[in-house]
N, C-alpha and C positions, 0 to 999 in steps of 0.2 A: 504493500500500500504506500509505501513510506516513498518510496520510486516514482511513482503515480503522480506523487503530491511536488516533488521535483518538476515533474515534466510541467503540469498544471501550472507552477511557479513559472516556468522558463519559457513557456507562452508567450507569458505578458510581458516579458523584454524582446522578445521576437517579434511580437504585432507591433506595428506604427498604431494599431487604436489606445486609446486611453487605457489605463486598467480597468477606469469605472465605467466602460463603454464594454467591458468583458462578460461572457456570458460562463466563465469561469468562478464569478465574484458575486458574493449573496446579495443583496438589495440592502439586508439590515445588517452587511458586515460593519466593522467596527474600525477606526483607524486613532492611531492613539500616535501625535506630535508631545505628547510630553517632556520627554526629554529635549527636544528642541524649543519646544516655546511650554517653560512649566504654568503659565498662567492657562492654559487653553484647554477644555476639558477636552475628555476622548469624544471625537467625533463621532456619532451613530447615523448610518445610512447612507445610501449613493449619494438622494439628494443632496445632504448634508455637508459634504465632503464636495461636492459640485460647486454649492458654494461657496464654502473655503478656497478652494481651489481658485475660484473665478475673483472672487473679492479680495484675495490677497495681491500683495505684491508684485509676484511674480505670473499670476492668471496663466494662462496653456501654455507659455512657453517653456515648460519643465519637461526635461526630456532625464528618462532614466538609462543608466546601462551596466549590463549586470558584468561584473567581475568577477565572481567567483561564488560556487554556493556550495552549502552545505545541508545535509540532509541529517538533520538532528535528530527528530524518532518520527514516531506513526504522526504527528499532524504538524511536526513543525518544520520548516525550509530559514535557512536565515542566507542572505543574500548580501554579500560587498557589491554595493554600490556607487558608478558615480552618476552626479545630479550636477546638471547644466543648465540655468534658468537664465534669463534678462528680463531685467525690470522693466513693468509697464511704462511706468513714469518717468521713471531715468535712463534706463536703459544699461543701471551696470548690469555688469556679469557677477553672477556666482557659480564657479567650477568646487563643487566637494566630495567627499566619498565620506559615505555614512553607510549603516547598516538597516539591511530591512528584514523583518519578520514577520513571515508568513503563518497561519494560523489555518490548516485546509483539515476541510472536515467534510467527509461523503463526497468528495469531488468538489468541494466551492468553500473558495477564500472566505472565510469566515471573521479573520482579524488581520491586520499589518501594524507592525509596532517598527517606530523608525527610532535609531540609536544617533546618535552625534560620535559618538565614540566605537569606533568598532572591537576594542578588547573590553569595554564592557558589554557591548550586545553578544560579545562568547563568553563570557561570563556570565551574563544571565541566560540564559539557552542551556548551559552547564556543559559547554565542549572547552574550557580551561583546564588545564590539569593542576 
């Protein structure tokens, strides 16, 4: 299963669609920026998340790309990634590589948890030795 839940991951850096345009990805899955922006609660739902997405800073021009994943047990995928965006308004650049966690359940992305830090996002996942 755990195989399954990799490929499902590795989809959605291989589509030019959105993740949340994926038929991969639950309607009321969960996306949790915490660590990036701690005031900001876990966001619940496509829509939800569409508009975060849209009303932030950075709106579609966020493009992701996977560097390396790991298949940590039956529902969890965690992903090095790096993240390319340009401000709507200004127009800098932000180039980083953060960490993302996938959460697949029955065949559909159920949770994405993004890390700032990628020795701590393998440190919580529990592949640290």
């Amino acid at each position: 299963m755990s195989r399954e839940n990799v490929e499902i991951v590795r989809r959605q850096y291989a589509n030019s669609q959105s993740l949340l345009d994926s038929k991969d990805l639950r309607p009321d899955a969960q996306f949790d920026f915490t660590d990036l922006y701690p005031d900001q609660p876990v966001i619940r739902g496509v829509a939800a998340m569409r508009r975060f997405r849209d009303d932030g800073p950075w709106g579609r021009s966020t493009r992701f790309a996977a560097e390396r994943y790991f298949d940590v047990d039956e529902e969890t995928v965690l992903v090095f990634t790096r993240v390319t965006s340009t401000g709507q308004g200004s127009g800098a650049t932000l180039d980083t590589r953060v960490a993302q966690q996938f959460t697949v359940r029955n065949g559909l992305i159920t949770r994405v948890k993004v890390y700032a830090d990628r020795q701590q996002a393998v440190e919580a996942v529990g592949l640290a030795e």
